[in-house]
N, C-alpha and C positions, 0 to 999 in steps of 0.2 A: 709331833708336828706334821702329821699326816696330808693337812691342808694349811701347810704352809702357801703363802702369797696368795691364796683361793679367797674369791667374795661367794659369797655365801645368800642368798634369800629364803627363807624360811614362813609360808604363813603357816596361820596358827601355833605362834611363837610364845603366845601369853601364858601358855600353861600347858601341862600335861605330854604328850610323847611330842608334842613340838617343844617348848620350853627345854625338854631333855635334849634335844640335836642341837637349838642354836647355844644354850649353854656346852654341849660335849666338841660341836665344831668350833669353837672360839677357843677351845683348851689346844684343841690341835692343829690351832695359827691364822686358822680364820678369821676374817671381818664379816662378821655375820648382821644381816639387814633381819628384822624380828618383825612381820606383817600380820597385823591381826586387828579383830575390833572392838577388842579388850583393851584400851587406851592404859589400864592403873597395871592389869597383868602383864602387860605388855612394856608397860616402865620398868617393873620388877624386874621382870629376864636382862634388859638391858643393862642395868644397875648390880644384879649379880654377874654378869660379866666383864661390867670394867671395874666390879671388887675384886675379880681375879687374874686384875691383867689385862683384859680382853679388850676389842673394841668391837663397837655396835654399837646400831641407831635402832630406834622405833621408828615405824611410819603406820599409823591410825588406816587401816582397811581393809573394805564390807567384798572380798575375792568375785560375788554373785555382781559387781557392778562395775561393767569393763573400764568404767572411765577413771574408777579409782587405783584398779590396776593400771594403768596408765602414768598415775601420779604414782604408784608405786615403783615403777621403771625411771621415772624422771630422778624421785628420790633417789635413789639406790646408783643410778649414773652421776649428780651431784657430789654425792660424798664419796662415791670410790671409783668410778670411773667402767665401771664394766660388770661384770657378773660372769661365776664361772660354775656355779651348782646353784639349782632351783630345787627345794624340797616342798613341794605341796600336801602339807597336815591339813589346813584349813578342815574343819568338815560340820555337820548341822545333823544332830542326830534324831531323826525323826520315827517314830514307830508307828506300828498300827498295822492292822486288816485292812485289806482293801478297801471295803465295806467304811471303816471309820478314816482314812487319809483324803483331807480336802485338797483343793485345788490348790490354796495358800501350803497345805503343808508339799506335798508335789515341788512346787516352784522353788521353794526354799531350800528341799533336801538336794531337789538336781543344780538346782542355781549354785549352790553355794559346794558340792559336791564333783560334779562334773564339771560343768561349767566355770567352777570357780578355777578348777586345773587348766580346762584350757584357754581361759583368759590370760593367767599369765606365763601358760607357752608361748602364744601367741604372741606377747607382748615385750616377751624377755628373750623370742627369737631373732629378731635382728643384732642387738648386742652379740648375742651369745654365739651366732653364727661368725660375727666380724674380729670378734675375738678368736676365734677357730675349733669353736667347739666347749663341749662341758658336760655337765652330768645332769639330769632331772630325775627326782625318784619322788615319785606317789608313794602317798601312806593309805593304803586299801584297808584289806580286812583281810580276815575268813569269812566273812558274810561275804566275800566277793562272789568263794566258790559254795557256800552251801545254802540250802533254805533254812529259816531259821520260825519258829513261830509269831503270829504279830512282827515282824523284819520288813514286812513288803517294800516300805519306801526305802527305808535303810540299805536294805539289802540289795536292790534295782540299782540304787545308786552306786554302791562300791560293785557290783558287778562289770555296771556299764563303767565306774574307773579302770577298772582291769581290764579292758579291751581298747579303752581309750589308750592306755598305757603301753600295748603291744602295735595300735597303729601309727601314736608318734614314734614310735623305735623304728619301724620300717621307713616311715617319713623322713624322718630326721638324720637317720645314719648320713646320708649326704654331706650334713652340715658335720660331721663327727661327734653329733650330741648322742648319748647313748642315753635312753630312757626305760627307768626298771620300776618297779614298785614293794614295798613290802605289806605282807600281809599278816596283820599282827593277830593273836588270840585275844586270851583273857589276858587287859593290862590294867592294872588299876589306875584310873583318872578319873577328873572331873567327869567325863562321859558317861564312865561307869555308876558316878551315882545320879546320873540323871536317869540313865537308864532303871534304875533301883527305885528310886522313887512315882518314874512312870508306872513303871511295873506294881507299884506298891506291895514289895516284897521284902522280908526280914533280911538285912544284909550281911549280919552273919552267914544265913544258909544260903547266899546266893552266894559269899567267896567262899564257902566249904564247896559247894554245887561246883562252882565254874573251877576247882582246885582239884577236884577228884576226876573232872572229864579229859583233864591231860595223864600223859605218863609222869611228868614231873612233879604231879601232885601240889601244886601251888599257880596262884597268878604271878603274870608278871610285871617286872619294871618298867616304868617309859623308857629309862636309861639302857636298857638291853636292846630296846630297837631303835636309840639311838647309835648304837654302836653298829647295829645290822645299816642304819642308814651314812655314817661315817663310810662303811668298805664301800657302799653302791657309789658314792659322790668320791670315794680318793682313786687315783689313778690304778691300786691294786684292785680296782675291779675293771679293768680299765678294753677286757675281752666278755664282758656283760652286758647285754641290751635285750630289753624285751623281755624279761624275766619277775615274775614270782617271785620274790624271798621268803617264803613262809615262816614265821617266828611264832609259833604258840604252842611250844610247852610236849609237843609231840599230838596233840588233839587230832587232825586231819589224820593222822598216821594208820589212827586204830582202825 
């Protein structure tokens, strides 16, 4: 019961390493709000948490559209009355070389990417300051910190998370919000096989590929960086702001 009495917000809650935190923070006493705009996946998660006890609400939204984060803050005050961790998964995975990323693809990876994080800072800062503080953790990458082939927009975007991520921590300390982010490897999701089939690559040899460039010789779980996002949001991380989590397998290491 880690987050005991803690409300909890969550986008991209419908599936994959979001799914895994609003599902792992509701085991550990949370009221977890599940934001996404996956309305049927987004029912799912809800529905496997009050099979297991749990409470959570869905609330249907597009992060890239501030006014809907707005009804996200209204929601989430309605049914519980506050907010005490903000987890921003949300994310829009877009590839390409410069050369092939339009203007729509641009808008959509930073809209929904950056933008989508600091809409509901923004939005979830007054609660969360008048409550006296809380936790926010971005879910970045290692694309933050490295170049990666065809990644351009991908990669722009989770970089520019990770510095977004270091400015609200100096910003925000005031309010005693601490803000960190984790930066995951190779985790097997939905993401991963969108990225597989962009690529139009055999996906045996891309998880034997992406299993062999860690030390630990395998991908990983969404639930391993739910647990990395469990410590950032419970009070025992509670002298951490501004910080990196890197979760991948030992990859950066080498």
């Amino acid at each position: 019961m880690r987050l005991e009495k803690k409300i909890a917000v969550v986008t991209g809650g419908a599936s994959g390493i979001g799914a895994a935190i609003c599902e792992l923070f509701a085991r550990e006493g949370a009221r977890v709000v599940v934001a996404d705009i996956d309305a049927d996946g987004g029912a799912q998660t809800v529905s496997s948490i009050e099979s297991d006890g749990g409470d959570a609400i869905f609330v249907k939204t597009d992060v890239s559209q501030e006014d809907e984060v707005s009804d996200l803050v209204t929601a989430t005050l309605d049914s519980y009355g506050g907010v005490d961790v903000l987890v921003n998964d949300a994310a829009a995975f877009v590839f390409g070389e410069v050369q092939d990323v339009t203007a729509d693809d641009w808008a959509k990876v930073l809209g929904v990417n950056v933008l989508g994080a600091a809409h509901t800072v923004k939005n979830f800062l007054p609660t969360m300051s008048d409550n006296g503080g809380g936790s926010i953790v971005n879910i970045a990458s290692i694309s933050s910190l490295i170049a990666q082939p065809a990644f351009v927009p991908y990669n722009t975007s989770k970089g520019a998370l990770l510095q977004l991520t270091r400015c609200l921590a100096l910003d925000l300390a005031k309010y005693n919000i601490r803000v960190n982010c984790i930066c995951p490897g190779s985790i097997y999701t939905a993401g991963t096989e969108r990225h597989i089939q962009f690529e139009k690559i055999d996906k045996a040899e891309f998880l034997k590929e992406a299993s062999e460039s860690n030390f630990l010789k395998r991908v990983g779980e969404p639930i391993e960086i739910a647990y990395g996002a469990l410590f950032l949001a419970s009070d025992e991380s509670s002298f951490v702001t501004g910080t990196p989590l890197i979760m991948d397998g030992g990859f950066l290491a080498q």
